[in-house]
Backbone as numpy.savetxt, mean C-alpha at the origin, in Angstrom:
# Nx Ny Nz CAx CAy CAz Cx Cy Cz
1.76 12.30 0.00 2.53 11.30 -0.70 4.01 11.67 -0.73
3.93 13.02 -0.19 5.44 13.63 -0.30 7.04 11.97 0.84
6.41 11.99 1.75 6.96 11.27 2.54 6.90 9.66 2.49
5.75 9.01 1.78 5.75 7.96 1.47 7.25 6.95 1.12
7.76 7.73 0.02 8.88 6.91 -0.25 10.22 6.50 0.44
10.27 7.82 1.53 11.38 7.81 2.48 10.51 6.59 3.64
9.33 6.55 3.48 8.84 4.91 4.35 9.50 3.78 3.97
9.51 3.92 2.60 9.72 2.53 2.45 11.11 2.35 2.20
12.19 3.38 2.73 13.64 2.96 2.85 13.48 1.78 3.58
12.71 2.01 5.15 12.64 1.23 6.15 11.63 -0.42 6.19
10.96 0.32 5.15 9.95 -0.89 5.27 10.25 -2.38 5.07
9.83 -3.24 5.94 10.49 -4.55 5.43 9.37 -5.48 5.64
9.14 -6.93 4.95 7.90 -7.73 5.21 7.78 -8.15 3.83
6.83 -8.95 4.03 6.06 -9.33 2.49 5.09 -8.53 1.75
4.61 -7.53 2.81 3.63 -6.94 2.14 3.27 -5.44 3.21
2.49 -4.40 2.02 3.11 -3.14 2.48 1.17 -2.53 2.83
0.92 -2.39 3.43 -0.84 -2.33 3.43 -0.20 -0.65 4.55
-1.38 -0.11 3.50 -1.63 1.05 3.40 -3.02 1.66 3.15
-3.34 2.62 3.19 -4.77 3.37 2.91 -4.89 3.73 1.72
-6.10 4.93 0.65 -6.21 5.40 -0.43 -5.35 6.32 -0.54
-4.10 6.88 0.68 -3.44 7.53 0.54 -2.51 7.61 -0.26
-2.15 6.10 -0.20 -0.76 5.40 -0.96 -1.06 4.98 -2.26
-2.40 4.99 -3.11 -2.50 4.58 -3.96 -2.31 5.40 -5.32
-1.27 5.33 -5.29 -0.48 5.83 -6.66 0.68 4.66 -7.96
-0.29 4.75 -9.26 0.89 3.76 -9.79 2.23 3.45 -9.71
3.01 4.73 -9.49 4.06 5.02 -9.46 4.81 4.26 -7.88
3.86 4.53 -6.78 4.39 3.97 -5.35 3.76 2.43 -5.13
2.61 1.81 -6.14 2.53 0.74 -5.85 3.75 0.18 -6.70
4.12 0.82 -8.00 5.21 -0.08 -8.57 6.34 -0.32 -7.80
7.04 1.02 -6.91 8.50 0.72 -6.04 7.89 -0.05 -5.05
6.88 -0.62 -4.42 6.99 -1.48 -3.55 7.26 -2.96 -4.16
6.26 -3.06 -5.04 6.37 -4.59 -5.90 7.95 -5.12 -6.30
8.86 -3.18 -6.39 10.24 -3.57 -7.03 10.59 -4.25 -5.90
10.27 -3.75 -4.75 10.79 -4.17 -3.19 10.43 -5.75 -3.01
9.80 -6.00 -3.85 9.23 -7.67 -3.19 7.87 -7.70 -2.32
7.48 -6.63 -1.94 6.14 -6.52 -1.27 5.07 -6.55 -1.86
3.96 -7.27 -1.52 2.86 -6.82 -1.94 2.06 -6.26 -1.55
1.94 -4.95 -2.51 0.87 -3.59 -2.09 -0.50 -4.30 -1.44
-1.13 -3.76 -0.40 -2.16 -4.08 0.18 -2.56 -2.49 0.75
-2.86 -2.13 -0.57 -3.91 -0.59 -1.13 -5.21 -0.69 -1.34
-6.05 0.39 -0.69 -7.19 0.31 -0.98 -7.75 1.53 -2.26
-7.69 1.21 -3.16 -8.37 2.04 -4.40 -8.91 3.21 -4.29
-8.24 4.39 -4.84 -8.93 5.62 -4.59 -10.49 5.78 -5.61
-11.66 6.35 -4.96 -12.72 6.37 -5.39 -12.75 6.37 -7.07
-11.61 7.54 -7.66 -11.70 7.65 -8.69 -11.05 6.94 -9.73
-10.47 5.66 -9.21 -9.86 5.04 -10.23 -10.72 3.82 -10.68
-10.52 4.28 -12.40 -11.56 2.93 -13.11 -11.55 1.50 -12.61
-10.18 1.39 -12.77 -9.83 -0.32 -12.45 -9.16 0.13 -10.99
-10.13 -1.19 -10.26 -9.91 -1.30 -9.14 -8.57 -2.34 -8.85
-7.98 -2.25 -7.74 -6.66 -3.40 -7.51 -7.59 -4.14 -6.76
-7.16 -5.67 -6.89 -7.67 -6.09 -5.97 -6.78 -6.38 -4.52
-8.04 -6.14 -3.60 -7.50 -6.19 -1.80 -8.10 -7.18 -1.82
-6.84 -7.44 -0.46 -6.90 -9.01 0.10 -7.39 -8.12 1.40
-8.85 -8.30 1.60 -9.13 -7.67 2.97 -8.91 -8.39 4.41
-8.37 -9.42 4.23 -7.97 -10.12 5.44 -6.39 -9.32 5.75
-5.80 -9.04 5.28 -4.65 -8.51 5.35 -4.55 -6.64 5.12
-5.99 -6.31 4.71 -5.80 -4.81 4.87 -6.62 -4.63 6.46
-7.34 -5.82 7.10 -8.09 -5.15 7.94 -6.80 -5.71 9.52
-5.73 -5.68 9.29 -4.58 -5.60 9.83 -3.84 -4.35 9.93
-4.25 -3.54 8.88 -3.55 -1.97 9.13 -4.12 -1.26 9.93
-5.41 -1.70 10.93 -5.70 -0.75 12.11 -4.89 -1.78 13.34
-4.03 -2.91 12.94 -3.61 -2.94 13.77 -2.15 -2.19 14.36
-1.63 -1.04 13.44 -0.79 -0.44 13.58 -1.03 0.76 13.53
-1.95 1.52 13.23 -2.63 2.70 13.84 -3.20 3.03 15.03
-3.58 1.96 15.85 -4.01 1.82 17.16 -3.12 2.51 18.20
């Protein structure tokens, strides 16, 4: 998570879809400040789940490819 935030100097779009990597309150809030909407998938251990728009998270293997 160390590097996450220097991502999103660059990041631009409506929305920021990411893995359980990124799911931290703190980094979903600076994206939302950004205007994006987080498209995070919930780490196992968190009570309340966010909800995913899985039409739009199953787009982040299209940039890992």
């Amino acid at each position: 998570m160390i590097a996450a935030p220097a991502l999103l100097e660059h990041a631009r779009g409506k929305a920021l879809i990411g893995d359980t990597g990124y799911d931290s309150n703190a980094f979903i809030r600076t994206v939302r400040e950004r205007g994006m909407k987080p498209v995070i998938h919930s780490k196992p251990e968190r009570t309340k789940k966010h909800r995913l728009v899985r039409r739009l998270y199953r787009q982040r293997y299209l940039v890992e490819v």
